[in-house]
N, CA, C and O atoms as a Tinker XYZ file with bonds, in Angstrom:
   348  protein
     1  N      0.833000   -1.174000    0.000000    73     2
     2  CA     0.000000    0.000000    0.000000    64     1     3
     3  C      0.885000    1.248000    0.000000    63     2     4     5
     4  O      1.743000    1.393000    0.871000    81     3
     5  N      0.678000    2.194000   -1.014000    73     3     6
     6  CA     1.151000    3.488000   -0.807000    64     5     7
     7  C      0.827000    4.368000    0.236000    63     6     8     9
     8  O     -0.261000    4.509000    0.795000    81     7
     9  N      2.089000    5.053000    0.473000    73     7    10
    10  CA     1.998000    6.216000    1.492000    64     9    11
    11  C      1.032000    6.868000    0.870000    63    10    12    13
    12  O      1.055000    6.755000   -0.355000    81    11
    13  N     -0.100000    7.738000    1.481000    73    11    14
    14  CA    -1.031000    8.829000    1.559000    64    13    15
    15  C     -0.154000   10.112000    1.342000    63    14    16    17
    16  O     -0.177000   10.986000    0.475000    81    15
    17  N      0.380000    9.968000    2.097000    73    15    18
    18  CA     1.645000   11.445000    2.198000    64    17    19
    19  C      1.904000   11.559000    0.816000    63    18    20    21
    20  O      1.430000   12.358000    0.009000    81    19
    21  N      2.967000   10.377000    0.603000    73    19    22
    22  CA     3.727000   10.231000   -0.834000    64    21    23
    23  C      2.967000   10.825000   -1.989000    63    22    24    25
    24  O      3.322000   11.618000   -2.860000    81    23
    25  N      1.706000   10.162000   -1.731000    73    23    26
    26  CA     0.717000   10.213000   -3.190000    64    25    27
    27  C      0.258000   11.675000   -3.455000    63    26    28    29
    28  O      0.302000   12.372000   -4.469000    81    27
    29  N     -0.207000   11.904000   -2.174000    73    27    30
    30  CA    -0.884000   13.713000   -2.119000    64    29    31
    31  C      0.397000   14.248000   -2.128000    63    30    32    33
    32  O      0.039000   15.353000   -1.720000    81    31
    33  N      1.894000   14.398000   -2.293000    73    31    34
    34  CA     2.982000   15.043000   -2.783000    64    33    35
    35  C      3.233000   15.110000   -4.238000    63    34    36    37
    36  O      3.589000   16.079000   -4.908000    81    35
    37  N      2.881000   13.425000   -4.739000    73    35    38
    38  CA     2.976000   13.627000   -6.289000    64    37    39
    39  C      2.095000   14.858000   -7.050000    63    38    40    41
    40  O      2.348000   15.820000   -7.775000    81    39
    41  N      0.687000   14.117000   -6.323000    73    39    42
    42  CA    -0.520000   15.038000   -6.888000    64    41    43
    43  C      0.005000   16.584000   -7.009000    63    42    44    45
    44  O      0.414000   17.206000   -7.989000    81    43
    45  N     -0.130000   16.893000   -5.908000    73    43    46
    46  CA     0.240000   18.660000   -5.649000    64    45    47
    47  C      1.806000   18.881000   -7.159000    63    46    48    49
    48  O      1.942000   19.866000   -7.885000    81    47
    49  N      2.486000   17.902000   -7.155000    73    47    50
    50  CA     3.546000   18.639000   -7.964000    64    49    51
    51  C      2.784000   18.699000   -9.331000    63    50    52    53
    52  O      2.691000   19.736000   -9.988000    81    51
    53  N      2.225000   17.449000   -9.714000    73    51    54
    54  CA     1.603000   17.849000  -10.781000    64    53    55
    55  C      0.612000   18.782000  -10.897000    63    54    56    57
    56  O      0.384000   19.095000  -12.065000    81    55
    57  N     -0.188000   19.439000   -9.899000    73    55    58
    58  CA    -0.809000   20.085000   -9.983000    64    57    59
    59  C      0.179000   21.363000  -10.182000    63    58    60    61
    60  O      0.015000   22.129000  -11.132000    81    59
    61  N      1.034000   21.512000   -9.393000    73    59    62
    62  CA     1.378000   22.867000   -9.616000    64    61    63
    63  C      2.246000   23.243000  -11.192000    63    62    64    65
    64  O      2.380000   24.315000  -11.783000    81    63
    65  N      2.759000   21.768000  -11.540000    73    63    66
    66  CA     3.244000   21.790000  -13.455000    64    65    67
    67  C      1.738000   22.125000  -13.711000    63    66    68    69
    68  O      1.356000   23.121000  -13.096000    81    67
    69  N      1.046000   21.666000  -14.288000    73    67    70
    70  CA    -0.217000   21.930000  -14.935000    64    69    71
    71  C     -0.519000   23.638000  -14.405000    63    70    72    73
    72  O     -0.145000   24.309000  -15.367000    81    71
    73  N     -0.892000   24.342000  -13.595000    73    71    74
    74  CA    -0.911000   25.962000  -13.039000    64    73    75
    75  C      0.129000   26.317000  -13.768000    63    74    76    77
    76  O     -0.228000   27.167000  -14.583000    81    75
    77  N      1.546000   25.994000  -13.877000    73    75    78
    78  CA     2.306000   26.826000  -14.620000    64    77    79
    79  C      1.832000   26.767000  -16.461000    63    78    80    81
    80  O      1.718000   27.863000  -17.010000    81    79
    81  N      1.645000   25.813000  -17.098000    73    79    82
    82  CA     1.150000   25.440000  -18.111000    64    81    83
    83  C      0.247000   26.211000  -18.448000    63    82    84    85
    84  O      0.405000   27.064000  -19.322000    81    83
    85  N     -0.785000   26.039000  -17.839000    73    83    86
    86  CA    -2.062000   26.710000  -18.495000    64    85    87
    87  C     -1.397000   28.653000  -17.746000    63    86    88    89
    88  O     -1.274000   29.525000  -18.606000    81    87
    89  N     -1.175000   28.913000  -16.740000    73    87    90
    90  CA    -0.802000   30.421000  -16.952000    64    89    91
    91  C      0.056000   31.038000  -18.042000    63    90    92    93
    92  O     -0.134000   32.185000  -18.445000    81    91
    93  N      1.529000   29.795000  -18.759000    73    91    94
    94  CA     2.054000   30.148000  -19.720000    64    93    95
    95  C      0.972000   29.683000  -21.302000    63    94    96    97
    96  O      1.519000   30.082000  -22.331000    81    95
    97  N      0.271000   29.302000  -21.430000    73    95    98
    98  CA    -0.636000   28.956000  -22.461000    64    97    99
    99  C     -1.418000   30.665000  -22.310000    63    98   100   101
   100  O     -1.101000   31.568000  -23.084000    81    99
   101  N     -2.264000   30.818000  -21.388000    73    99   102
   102  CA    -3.002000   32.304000  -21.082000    64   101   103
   103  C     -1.880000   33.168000  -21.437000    63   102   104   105
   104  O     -2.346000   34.198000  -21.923000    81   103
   105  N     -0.532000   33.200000  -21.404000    73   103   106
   106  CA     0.472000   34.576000  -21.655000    64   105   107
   107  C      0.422000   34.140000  -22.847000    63   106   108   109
   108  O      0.265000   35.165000  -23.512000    81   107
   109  N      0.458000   33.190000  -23.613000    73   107   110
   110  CA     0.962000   33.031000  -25.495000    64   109   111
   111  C     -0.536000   33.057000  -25.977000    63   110   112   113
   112  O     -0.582000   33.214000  -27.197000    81   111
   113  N     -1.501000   32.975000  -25.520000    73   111   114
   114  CA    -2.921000   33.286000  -25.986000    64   113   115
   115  C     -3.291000   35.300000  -26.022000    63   114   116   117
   116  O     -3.857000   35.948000  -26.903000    81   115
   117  N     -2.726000   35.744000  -24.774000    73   115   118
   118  CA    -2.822000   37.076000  -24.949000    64   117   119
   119  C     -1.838000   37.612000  -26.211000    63   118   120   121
   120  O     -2.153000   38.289000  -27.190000    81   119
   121  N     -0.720000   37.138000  -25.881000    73   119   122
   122  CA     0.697000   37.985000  -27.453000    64   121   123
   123  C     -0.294000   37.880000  -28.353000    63   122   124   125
   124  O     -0.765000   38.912000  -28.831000    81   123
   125  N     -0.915000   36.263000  -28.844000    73   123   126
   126  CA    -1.713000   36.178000  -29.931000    64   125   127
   127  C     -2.588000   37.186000  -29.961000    63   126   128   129
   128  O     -2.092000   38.108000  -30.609000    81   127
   129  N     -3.868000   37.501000  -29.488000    73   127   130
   130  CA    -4.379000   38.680000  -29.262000    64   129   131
   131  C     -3.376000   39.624000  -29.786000    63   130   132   133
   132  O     -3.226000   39.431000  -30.993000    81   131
   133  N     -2.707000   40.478000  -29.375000    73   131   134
   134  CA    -2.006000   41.063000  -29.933000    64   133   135
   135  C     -1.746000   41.379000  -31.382000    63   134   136   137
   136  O     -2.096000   42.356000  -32.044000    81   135
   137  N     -0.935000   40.145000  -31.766000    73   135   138
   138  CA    -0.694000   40.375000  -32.882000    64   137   139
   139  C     -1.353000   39.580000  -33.879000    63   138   140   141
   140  O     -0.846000   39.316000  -34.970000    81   139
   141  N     -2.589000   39.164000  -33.464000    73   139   142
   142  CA    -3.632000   38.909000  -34.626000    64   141   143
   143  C     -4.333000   39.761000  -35.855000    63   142   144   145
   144  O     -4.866000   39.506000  -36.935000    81   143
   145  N     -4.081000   40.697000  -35.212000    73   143   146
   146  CA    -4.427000   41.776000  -36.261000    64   145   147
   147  C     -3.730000   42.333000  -36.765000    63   146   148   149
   148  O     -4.204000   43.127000  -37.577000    81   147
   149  N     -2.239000   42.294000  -36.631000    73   147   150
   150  CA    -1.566000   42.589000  -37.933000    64   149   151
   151  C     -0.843000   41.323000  -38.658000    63   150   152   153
   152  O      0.071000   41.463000  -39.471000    81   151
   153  N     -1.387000   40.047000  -38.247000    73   151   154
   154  CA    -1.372000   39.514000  -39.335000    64   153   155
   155  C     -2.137000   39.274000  -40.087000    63   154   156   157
   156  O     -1.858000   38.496000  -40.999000    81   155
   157  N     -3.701000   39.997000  -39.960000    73   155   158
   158  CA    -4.686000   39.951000  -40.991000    64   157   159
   159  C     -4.597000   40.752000  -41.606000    63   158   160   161
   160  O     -5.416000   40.623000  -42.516000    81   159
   161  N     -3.618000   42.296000  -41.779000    73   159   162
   162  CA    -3.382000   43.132000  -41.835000    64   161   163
   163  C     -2.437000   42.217000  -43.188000    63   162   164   165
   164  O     -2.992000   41.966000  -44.258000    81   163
   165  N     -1.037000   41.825000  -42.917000    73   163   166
   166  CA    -0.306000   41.215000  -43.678000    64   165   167
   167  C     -1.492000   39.997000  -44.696000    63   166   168   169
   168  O     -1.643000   40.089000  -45.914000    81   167
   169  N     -2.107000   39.068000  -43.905000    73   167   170
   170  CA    -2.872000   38.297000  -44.939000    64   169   171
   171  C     -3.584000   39.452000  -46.236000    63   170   172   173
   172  O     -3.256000   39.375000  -47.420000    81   171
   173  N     -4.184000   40.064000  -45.911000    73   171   174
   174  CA    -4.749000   40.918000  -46.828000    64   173   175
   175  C     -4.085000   41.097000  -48.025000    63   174   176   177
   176  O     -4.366000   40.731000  -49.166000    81   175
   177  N     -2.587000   42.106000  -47.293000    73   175   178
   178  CA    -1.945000   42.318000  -49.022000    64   177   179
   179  C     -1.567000   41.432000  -49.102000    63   178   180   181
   180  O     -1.973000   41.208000  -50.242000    81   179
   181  N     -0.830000   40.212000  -48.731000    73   179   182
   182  CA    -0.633000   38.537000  -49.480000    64   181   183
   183  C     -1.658000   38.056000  -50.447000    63   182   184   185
   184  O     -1.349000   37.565000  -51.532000    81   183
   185  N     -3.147000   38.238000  -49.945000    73   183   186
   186  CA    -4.381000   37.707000  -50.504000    64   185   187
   187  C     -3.997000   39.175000  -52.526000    63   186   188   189
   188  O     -3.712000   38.871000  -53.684000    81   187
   189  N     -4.190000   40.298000  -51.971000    73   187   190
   190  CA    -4.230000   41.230000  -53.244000    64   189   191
   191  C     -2.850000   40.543000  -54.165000    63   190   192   193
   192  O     -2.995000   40.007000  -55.263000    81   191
   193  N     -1.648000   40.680000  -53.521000    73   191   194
   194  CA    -0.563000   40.116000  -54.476000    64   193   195
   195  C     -0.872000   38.801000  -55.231000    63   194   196   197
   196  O     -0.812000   38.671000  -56.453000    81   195
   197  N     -1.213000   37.838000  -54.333000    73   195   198
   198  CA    -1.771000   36.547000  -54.963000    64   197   199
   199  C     -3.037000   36.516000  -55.928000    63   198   200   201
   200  O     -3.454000   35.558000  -56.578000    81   199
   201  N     -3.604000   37.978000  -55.845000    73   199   202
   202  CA    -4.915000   37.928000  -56.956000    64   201   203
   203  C     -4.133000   38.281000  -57.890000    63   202   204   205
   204  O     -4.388000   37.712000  -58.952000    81   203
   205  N     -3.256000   39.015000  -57.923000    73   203   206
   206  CA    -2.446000   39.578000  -59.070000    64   205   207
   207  C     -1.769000   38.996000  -60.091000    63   206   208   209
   208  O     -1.785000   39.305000  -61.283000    81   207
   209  N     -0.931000   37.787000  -59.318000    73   207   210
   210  CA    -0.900000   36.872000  -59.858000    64   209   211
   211  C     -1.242000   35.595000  -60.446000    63   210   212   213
   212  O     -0.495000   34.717000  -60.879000    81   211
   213  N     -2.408000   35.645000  -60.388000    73   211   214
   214  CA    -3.524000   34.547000  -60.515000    64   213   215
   215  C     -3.641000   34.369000  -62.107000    63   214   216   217
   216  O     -4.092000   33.376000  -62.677000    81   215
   217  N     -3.113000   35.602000  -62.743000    73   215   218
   218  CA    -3.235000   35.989000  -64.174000    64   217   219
   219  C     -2.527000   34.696000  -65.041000    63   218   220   221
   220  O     -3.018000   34.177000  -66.043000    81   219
   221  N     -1.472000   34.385000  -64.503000    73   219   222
   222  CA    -0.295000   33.576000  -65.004000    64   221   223
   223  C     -1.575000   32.215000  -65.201000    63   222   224   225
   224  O     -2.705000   31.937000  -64.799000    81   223
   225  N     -0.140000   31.484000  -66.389000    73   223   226
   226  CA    -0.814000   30.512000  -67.297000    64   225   227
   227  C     -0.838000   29.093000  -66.286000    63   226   228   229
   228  O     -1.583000   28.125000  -66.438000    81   227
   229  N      0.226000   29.284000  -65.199000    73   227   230
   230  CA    -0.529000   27.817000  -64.359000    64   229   231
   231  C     -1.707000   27.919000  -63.454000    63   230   232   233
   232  O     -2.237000   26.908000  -62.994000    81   231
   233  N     -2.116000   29.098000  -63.196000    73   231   234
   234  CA    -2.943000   29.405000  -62.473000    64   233   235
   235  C     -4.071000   29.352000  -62.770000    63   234   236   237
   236  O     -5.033000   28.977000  -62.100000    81   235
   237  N     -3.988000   29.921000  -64.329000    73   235   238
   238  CA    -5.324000   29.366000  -65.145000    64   237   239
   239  C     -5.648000   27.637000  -65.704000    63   238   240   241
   240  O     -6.718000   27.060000  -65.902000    81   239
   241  N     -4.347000   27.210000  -65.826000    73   239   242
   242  CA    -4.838000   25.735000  -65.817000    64   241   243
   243  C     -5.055000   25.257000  -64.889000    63   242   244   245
   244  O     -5.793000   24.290000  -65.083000    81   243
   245  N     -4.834000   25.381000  -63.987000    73   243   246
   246  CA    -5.145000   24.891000  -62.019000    64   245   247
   247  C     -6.870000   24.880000  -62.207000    63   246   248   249
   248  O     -7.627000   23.915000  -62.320000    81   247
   249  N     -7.214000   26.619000  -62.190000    73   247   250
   250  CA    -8.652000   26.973000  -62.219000    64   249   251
   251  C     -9.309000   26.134000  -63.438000    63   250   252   253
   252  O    -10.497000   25.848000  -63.283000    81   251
   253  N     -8.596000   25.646000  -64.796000    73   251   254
   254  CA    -9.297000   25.021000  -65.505000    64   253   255
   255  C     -9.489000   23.711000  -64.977000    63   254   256   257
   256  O    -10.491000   23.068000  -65.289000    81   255
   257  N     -8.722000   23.307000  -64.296000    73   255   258
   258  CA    -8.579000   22.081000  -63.847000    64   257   259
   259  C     -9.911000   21.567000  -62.586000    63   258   260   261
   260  O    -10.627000   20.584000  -62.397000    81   259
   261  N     -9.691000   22.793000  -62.005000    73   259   262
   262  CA   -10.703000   22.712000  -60.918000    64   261   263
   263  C    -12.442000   22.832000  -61.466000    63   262   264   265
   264  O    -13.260000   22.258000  -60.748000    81   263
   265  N    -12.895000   23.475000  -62.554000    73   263   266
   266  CA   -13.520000   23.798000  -63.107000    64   265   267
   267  C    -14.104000   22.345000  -64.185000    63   266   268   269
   268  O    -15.235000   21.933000  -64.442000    81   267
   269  N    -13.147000   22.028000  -64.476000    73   267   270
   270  CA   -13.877000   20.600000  -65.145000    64   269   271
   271  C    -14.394000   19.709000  -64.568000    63   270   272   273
   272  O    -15.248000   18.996000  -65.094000    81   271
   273  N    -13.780000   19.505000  -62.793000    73   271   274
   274  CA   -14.187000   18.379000  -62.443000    64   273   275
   275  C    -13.069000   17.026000  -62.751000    63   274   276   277
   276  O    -12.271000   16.972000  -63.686000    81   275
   277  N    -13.248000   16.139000  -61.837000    73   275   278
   278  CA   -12.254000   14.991000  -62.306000    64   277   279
   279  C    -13.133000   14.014000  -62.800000    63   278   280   281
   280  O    -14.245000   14.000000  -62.272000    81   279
   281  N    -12.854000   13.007000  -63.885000    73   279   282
   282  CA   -13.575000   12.042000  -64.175000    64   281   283
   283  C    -12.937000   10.554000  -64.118000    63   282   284   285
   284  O    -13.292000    9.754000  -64.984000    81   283
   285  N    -11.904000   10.112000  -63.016000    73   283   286
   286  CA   -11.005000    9.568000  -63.095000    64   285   287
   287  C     -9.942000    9.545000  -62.629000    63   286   288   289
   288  O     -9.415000   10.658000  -62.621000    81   287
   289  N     -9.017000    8.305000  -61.984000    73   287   290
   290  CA    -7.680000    8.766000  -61.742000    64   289   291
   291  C     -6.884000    9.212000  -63.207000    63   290   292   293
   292  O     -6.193000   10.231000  -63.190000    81   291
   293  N     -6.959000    8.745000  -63.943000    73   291   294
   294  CA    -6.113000    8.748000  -65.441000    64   293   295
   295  C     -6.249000   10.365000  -65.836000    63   294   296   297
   296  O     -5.353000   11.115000  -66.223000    81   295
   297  N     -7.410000   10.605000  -65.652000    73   295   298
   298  CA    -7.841000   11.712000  -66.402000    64   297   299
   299  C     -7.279000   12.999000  -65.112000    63   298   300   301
   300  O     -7.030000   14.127000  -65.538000    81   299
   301  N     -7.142000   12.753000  -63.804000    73   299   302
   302  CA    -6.889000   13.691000  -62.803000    64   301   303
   303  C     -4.822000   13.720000  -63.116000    63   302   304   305
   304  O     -4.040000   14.656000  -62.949000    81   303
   305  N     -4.655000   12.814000  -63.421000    73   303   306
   306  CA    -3.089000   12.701000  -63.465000    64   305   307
   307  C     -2.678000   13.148000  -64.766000    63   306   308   309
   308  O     -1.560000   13.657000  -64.846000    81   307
   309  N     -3.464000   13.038000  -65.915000    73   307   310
   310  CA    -3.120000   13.976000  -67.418000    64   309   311
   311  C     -3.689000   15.730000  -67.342000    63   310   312   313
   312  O     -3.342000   16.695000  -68.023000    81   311
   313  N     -4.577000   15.628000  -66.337000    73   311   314
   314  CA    -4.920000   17.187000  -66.310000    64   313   315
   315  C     -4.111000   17.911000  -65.907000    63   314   316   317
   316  O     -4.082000   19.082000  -66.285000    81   315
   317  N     -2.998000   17.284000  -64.796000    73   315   318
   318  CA    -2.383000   17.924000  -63.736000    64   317   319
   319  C     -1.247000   19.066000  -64.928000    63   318   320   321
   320  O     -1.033000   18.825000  -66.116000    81   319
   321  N     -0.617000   20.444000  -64.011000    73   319   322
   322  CA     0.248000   21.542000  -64.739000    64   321   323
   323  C      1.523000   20.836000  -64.529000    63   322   324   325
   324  O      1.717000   20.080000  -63.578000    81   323
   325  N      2.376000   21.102000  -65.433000    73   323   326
   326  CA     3.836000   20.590000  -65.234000    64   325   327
   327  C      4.450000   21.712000  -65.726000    63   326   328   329
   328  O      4.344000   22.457000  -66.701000    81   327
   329  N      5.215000   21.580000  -64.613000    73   327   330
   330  CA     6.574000   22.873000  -64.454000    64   329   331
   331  C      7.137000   22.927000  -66.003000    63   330   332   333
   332  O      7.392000   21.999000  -66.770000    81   331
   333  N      7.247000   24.502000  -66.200000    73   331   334
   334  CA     7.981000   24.315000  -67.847000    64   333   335
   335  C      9.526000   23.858000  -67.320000    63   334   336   337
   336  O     10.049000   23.880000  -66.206000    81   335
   337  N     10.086000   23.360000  -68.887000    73   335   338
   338  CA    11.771000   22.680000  -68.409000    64   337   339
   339  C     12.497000   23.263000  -69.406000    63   338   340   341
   340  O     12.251000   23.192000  -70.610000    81   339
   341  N     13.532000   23.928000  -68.800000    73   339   342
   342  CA    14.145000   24.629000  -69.255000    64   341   343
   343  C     15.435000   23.819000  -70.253000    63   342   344   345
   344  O     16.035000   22.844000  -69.804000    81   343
   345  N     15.669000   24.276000  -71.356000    73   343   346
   346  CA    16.803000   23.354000  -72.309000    64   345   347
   347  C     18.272000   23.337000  -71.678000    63   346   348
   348  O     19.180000   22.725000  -72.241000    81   347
């Protein structure tokens, strides 16, 4: 049979790891707060640059790609864009 003592010593240490845990989880949840909004700030112009480039010719076969639908593995693996190769 275990000591009582012993056991309610383990408990308490783990209890007091777990209190440090979740108070350092609550400090990296507030930074987040923080700086959540300027990374939606940054997503934004990422999102405009990436419309910009959307123009380009793999981008339009991607969207053609997505747009047909697959009818097939054969047919999903001949649709796919391949990198141009340079001579």
């Amino acid at each position: 049979m275990k000591d009582i003592h012993e056991v309610l010593r383990q408990k308490q240490t783990k209890y007091a790891a777990l209190g440090k845990q979740i108070e350092m989880l609550q400090q990296a949840a507030e930074k987040l707060r923080e700086v959540a909004p300027l990374l939606a700030e940054n997503d934004d112009e990422d999102n405009a640059v990436l419309m910009e480039d959307d123009a380009s010719p793999v981008a339009d076969a991607m969207a053609a790609k997505a747009g047909a639908g697959s009818s097939g593995a054969t047919a999903s693996k001949a649709a796919r864009p391949t990198a141009p190769r340079w001579p």
